[in-house]
N, C-alpha and C positions, 0 to 999 in steps of 0.2 A: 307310507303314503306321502303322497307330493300333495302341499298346498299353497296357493296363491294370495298373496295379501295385499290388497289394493285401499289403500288408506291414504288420503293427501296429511293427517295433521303427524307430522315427523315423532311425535312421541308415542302417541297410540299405534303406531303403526311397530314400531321399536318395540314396542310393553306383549300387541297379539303373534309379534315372530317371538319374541324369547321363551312365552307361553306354550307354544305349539309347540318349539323344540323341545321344550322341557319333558314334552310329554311323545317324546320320537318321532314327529313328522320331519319329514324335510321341507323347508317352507325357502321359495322366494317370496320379496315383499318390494312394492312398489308405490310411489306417490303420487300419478296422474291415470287418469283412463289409459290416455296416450300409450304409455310403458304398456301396461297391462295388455292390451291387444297385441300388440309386440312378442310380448312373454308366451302368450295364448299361440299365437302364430308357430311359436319355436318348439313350444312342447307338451307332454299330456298330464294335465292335474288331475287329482282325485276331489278334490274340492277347491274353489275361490269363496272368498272372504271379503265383499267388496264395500267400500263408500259409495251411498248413493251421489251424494253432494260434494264433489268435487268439480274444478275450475277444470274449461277444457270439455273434456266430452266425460260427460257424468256416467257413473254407474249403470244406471237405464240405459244408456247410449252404448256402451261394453256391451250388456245385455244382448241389446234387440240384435245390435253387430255378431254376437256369438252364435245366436240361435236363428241369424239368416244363411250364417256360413255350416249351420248343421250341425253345431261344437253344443254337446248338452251334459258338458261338465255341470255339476252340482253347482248352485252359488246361493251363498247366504249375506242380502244383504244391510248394511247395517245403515243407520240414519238415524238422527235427532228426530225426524218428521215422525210421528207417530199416530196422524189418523187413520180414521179406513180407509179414507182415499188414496193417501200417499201408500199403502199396505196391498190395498187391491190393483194399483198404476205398476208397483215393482213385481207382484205376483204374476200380474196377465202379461207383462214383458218377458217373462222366463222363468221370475227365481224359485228356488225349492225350497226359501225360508225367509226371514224377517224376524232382527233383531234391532230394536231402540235404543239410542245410548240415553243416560249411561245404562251401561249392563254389567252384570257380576260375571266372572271371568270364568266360573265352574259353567256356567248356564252355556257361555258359548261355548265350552267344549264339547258338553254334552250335546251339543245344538251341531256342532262338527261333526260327533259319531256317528250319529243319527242321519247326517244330511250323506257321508261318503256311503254310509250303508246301504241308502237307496239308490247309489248309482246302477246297480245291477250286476256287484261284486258276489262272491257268495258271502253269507252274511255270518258266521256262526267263529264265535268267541274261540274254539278249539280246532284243530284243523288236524286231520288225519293221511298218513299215508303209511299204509304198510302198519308195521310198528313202529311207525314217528310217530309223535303226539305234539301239536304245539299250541299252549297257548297263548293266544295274542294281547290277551285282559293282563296275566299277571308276568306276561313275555317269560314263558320257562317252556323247556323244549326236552323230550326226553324219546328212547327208542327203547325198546324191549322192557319199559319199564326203570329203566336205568337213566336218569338227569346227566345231560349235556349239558355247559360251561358255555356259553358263546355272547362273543361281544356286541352291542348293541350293533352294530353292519353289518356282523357276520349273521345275528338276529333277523333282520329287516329284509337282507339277500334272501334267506332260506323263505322268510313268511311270504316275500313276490313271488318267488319261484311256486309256493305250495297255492298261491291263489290264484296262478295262471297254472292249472295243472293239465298239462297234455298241451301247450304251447310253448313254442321254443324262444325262453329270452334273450334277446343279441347282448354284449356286451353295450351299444350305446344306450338301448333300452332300459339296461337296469341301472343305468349311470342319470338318466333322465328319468326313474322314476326315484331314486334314494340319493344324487346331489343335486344340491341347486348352481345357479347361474355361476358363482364364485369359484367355484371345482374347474380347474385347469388343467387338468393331468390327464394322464394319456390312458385309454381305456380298460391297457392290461390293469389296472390295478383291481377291477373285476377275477381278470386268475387268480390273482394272491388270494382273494378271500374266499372263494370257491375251493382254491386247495384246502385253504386249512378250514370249510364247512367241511370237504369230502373226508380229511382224516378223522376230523371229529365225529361227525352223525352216519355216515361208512363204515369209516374203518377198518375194523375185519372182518364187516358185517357178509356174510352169503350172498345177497341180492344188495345190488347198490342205487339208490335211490335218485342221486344227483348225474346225469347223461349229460356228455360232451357230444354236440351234434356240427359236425365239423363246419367250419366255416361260418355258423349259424348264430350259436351259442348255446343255453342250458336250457335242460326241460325236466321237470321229475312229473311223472306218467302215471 
């Protein structure tokens, strides 16, 4: 999952990317409104994570800009302000959550989970196809019963593919949803890892899971 970090104080903002990667998202992270609407403009999150108080066009100002342009990405956002007024101003603008600093770093995970799961993804921890089995809680992937080996991208590939099932993903799409802004590279490197998911979760397998739809990109059905 791609998520967006919109944070102006340069350390906090440094401290909620190392966080999320740690725990496999792919995160950009940004220090004005400004950027962020930019970011928004370029590509599709699964969740933003934003500062309400920031210099420039503040977090409510992202907001109401998002959700005039129809964009109703999840956004959880966060602020010192913690009455109900500042709590019910950020709700009735858009957001799908409200976090106080300071906060414990578990709570906004949890508070992450919870917010991409309402996007209107399917929601359930294990994900089936055929006999794949994957879970996504303790990220282990197995077919016929038998555990698959696969690397955290080669992981992350197969779980987009399994939760857009019966749409076809292009090569830019899976690039825009598992790198961020810093990934320069040229799109084939999507093949590479596709081949060696198809050897691994494939294989010699009778029915083959992962479809090359030409011109298109990948879909498993």
């Amino acid at each position: 999952m791609r998520i967006l970090v919109v944070e102006d104080q340069p350390d906090l903002n440094e401290i909620i990317e190392r966080k999320l990667k740690n725990e496999h998202y792919t995160v950009d992270a940004v220090l004005t409104g400004e950027d962020a609407l930019d970011y928004i403009r370029c590509a599709e999150y699964d969740g933003i994570i934003m500062d309400i108080m920031m210099p420039g066009i503040t977090g409510i100002g992202v907001l109401k800009e998002m959700r005039n342009r129809g964009i109703e990405t999840p956004v959880l956002l966060l602020t010192a302000l913690g009455t109900t007024e500042d709590k019910v101003a950020g709700l009735d603008a858009g957001a799908d959550d409200y976090l106080v600093k300071p906060f414990d770093f578990d709570e906004l995970l949890a508070r992450v989970r919870a917010m991409t799961r309402r996007k209107g993804e399917k929601t359930e921890n294990v994900i089936c196809a055929g006999d794949l089995r994957v879970d996504k809680a303790a990220r282990t992937v197995s077919r016929g019963g038998k555990e698959i080996k696969l690397t955290a991208r080669e992981f992350d590939i197969l779980e987009l593919l399994l939760r857009n099932r019966g749409r076809v993903m292009s090569r830019d799409r899976i690039i825009n949803n598992l790198w961020n802004f810093d990934y320069d590279g040229a799109s084939n490197v999507v093949d590479v890892f596709i081949h060696h998911l198809r050897k691994k979760v494939d294989g010699d397998a009778e029915f083959k899971l992962i479809e090359t739809v030409k011109g298109a990109g990948y879909i498993i059905r």
